[in-house]
MARLOKOL-360010 format. One record per residue: x, y, z of N, C-alpha, C, O, CB in turn. Coordinates in steps of 0.05 Angstrom, whole numbers, plus 32768, in hexadecimal, padded with zeros to 4 digits. Each point is the difference from the previous one (the first is absolute). Last residue first. Glycine has a CB too. Layout:
N
XYZXYZXYZXYZXYZ/...
END
This chain:
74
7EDA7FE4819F8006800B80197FEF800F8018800C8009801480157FF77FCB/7FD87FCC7FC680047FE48020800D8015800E800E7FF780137FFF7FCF7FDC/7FD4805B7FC37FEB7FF38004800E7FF7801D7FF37FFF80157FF57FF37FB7/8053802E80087FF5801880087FED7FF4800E7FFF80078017800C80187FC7/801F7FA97FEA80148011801B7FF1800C800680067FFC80188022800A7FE0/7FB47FE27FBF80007FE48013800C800680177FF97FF68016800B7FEA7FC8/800B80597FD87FE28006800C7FFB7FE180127FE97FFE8009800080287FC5/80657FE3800F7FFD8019800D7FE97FFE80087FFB80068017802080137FD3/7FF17FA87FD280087FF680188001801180197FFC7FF58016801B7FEF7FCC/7FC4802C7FCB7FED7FEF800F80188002801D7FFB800680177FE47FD27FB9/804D80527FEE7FEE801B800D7FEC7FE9800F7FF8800980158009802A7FC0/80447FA07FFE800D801680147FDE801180167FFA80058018803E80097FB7/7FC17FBA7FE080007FEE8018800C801680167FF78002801680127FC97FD0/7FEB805F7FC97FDD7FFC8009800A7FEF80137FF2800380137FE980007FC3/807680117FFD7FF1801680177FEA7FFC80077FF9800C8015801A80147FDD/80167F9B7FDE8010800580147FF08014800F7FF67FFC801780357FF97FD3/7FB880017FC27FF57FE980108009800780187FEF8007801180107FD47FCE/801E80557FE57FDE800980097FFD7FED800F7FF2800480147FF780107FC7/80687FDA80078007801C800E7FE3800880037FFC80118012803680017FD8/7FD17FA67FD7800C7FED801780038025801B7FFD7FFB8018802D7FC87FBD/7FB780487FD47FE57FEF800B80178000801F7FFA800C80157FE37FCA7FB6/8058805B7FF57FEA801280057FEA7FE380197FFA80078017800A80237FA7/80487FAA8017800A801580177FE8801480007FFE80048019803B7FFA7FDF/7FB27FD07FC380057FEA801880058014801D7FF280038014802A7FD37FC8/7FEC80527FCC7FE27FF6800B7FF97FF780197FEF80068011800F7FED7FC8/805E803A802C7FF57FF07FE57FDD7FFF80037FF480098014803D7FD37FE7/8014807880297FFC7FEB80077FF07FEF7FE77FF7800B7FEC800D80098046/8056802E7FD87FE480017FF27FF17FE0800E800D7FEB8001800680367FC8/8049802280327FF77FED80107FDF7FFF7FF87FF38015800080377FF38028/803980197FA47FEA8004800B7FF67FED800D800B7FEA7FFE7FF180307FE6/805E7FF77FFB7FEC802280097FE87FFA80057FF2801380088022800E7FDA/802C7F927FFE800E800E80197FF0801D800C8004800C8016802E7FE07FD2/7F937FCD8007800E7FFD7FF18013801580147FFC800680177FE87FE97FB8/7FC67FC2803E80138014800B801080097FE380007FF17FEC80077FF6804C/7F907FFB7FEA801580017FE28016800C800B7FFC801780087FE47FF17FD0/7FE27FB580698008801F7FF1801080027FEA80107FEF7FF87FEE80238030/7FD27FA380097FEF80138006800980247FF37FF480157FFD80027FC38033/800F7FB97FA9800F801F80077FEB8004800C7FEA7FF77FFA8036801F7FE2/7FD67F86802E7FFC80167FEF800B801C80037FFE800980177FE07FDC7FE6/80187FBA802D80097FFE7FEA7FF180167FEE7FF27FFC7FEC801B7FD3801F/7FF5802080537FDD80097FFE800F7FFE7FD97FF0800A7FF07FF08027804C/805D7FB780007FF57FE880077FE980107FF97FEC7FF6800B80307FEB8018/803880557FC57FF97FEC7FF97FEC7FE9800680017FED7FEF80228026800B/7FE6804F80237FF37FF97FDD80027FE480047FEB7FF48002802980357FD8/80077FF580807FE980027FE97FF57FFF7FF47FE87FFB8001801E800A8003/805D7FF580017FEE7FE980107FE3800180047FF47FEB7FFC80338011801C/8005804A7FBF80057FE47FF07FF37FEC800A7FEF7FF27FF5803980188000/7FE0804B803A7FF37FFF7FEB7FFE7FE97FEF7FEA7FFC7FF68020802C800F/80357FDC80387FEB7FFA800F7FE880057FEB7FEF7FEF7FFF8028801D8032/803D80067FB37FFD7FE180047FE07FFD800D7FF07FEF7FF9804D80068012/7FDE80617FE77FFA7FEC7FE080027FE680077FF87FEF7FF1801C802E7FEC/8000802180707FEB7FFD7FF97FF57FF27FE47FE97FF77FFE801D802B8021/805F7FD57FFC7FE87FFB800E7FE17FFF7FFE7FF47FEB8000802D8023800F/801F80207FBD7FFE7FDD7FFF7FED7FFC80127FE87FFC7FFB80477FF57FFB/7FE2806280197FF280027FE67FFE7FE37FF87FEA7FF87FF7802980367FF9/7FF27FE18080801580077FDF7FEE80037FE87FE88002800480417FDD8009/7FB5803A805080067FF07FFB801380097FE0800480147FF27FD27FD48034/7FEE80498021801B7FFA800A800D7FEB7FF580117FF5800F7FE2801B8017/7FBD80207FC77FF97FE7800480177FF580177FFC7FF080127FED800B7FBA/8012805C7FF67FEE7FF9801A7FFC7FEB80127FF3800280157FFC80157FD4/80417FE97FD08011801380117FF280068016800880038018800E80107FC5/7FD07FBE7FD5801A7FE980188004801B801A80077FFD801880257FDE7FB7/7F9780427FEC7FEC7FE4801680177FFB80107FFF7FFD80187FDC7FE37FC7/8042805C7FE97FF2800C80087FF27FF580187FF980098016800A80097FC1/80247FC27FD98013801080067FF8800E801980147FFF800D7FFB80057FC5/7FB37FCB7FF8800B7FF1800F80178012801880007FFE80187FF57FDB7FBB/7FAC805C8008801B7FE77FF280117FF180167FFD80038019801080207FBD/7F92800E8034800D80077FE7801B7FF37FF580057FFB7FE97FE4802D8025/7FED7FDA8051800D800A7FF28005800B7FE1800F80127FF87FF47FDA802E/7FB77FDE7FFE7FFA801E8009801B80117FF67FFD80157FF37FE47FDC803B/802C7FB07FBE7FEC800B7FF17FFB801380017FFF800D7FEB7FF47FD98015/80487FF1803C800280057FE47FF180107FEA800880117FEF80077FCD8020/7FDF80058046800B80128005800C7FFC7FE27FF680147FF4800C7FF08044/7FCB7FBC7FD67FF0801880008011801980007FF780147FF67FE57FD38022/
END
């Protein structure tokens, strides 16, 4: 997610505290067991795929149930 809000990878590590390998690996591991890009990388741009638009809506509609499940049990 922090990729995405960011806008690129360069930006995510730095926020992230992590390397540039680093995060493309963890990106990788991702893509590979749902066997699909979630992004088009090149060296200037970061763009998400079909896939990467469903799989980042999906993420925030479970984010925002799961907040609202926190709230419910306080």
């Amino acid at each position: 997610m922090v990729v995405v809000s960011q806008g690129s990878f360069t930006t995510a590590t730095k926020k992230r505290g992590v390397t540039p390998s680093t995060l493309s690996k963890l990106i990788t591991r991702l893509e590979s067991p749902l066997s699909v890009k979630l992004f088009e990388r090149t060296t200037r741009r970061l763009l998400l795929t079909d896939a990467g638009k469903k799989n980042t809506n999906n993420r925030r509609s479970s984010l925002r149930q799961f907040n609202k499940l926190l709230i419910s049990l306080v």
